[in-house]
Structures are given as C-alpha cells and as structure tokens.
C-alpha positions as CSV (number, residue, x, y, z in Angstrom):
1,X,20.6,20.9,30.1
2,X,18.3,20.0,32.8
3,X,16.3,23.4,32.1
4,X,15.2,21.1,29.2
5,X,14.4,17.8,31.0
6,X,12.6,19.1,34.0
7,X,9.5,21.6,34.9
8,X,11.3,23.8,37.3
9,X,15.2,23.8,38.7
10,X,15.8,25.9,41.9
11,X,19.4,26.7,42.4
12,X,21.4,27.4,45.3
13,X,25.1,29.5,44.9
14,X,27.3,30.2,48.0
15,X,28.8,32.8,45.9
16,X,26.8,35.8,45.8
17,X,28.1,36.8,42.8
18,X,28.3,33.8,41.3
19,X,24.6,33.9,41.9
20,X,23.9,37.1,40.2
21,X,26.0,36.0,37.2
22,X,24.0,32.8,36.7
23,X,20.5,34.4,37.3
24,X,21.8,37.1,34.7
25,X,22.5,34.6,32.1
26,X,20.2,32.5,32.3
27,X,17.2,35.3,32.2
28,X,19.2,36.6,28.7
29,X,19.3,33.2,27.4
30,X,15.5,33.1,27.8
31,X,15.4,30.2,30.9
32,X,12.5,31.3,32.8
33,X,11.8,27.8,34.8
34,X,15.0,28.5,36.1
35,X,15.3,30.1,40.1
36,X,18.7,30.8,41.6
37,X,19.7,32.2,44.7
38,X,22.7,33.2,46.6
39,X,22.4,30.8,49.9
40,X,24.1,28.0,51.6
41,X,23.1,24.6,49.6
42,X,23.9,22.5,52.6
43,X,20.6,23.6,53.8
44,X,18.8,23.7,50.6
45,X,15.7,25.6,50.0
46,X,12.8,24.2,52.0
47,X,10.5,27.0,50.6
48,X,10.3,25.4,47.7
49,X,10.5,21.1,48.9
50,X,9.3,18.2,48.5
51,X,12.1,18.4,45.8
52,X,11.7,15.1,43.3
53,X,15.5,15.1,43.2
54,X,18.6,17.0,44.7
55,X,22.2,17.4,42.5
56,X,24.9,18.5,44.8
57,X,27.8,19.6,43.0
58,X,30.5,20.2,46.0
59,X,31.5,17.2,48.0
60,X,30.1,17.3,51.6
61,X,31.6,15.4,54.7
62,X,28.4,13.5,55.5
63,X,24.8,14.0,53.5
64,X,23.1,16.6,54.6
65,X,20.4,16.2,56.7
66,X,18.0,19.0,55.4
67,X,18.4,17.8,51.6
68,X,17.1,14.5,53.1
69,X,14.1,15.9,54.5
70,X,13.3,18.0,51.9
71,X,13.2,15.3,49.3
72,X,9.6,13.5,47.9
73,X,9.0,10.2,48.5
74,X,10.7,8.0,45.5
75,X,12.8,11.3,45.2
76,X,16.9,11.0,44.2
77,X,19.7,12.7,45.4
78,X,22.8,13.0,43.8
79,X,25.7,14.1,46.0
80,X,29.8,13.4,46.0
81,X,30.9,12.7,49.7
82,X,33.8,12.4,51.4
83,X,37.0,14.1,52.6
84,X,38.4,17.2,51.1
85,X,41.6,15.7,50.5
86,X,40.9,12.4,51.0
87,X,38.6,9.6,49.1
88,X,35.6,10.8,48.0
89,X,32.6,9.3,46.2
90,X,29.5,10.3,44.0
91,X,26.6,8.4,45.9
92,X,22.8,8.0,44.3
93,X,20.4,8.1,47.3
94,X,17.0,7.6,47.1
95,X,14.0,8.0,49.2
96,X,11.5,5.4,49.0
97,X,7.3,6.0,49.4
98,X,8.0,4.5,53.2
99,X,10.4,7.0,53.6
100,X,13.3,4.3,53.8
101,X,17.0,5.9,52.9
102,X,18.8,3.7,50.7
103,X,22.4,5.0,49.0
104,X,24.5,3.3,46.1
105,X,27.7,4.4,45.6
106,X,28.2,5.4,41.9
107,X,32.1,6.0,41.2
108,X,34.9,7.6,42.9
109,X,35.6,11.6,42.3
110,X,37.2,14.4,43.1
111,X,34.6,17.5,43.8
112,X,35.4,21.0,45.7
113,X,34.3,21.4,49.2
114,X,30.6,22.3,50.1
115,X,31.7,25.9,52.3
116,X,29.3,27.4,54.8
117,X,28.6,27.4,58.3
118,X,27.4,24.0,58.4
C-alpha cells in the first residue's frame, strides 16, 4: 500500500529470511521503489536518512534513539511502545523544523517485541 502513496520505502527485516522472501516478492510483483534489507530496525538505516517518516511495526521498550536522529525536520514516526507483556501503546511522534520532539499517544495495542542487540 504504501509502495503506492510514497516515492521510495526502505525496509528493515530482523529476519534474514524473511528479508529475502519480501525482496523476492515484491521484485515479482513489479515494486521497484521498494528497498529491503535483512538488519536490526532499532537502528534503522542511516545510509539512507533524513527519512520523512518512520513505521515501526514491533513494540520497543523506549523510542529509539537513532530513528529519532534519522528523521527530517516535520518528519513522523509511527511506533507501538511499551512492555512485552505489559501495556503497550501506538504513539505518533513528530519532529518539528526546530528539531522539537513532541509524541501523541494514538490507541492502546498489542505488537510483538522489536529483538536485537539493542
């Protein structure tokens, strides 16, 4: 969906094979402005920032720090946080052109873990 919406999506799959699988796919379904890569998404890809927005689809502790940095100013970041079994919620945070953080949270939910060394 967002292949259609956006320029270019970069994509970031702990899963190594998961990775491939996705890459694979989405090459045969003809998605070229699509860019996946097997990695740790707690970190990003800072080869490819400023990012105008971030969607983080595994719940982290905390936000990141490096998806922070690596976002534009007046850029989003959609990201569930909280405990893996506890209370979690889907928060919208948002960069502003002075580089002020600001975060709203959206709705409660229930997401896997991010994994990785972080």
């Amino acid at each position: 969906m967002l292949a259609h919406l956006v320029k270019h999506i970069y994509s970031v799959e702990i899963v190594e094979e998961l990775a491939e699988g996705a890459a694979e796919v989405l090459q045969r379904l003809g998605y070229t402005n699509v860019t996946v890569r097997a990695g740790d998404g707690y970190a990003g890809w800072p080869q490819h920032a400023p990012f105008d927005g971030i969607i983080v689809t595994a719940a982290a502790g905390e936000i990141p720090p490096p998806l922070l940095q690596q976002l534009k100013p007046g850029g989003k970041l959609v990201i569930p946080v909280g405990k893996e079994h506890g209370s979690q919620e889907l928060l919208l945070v948002e960069v502003d052109d002075a580089g002020e953080i600001s975060r709203q949270s959206v709705l409660p939910v229930r997401f896997v873990p991010l994994t990785g060394e972080h």
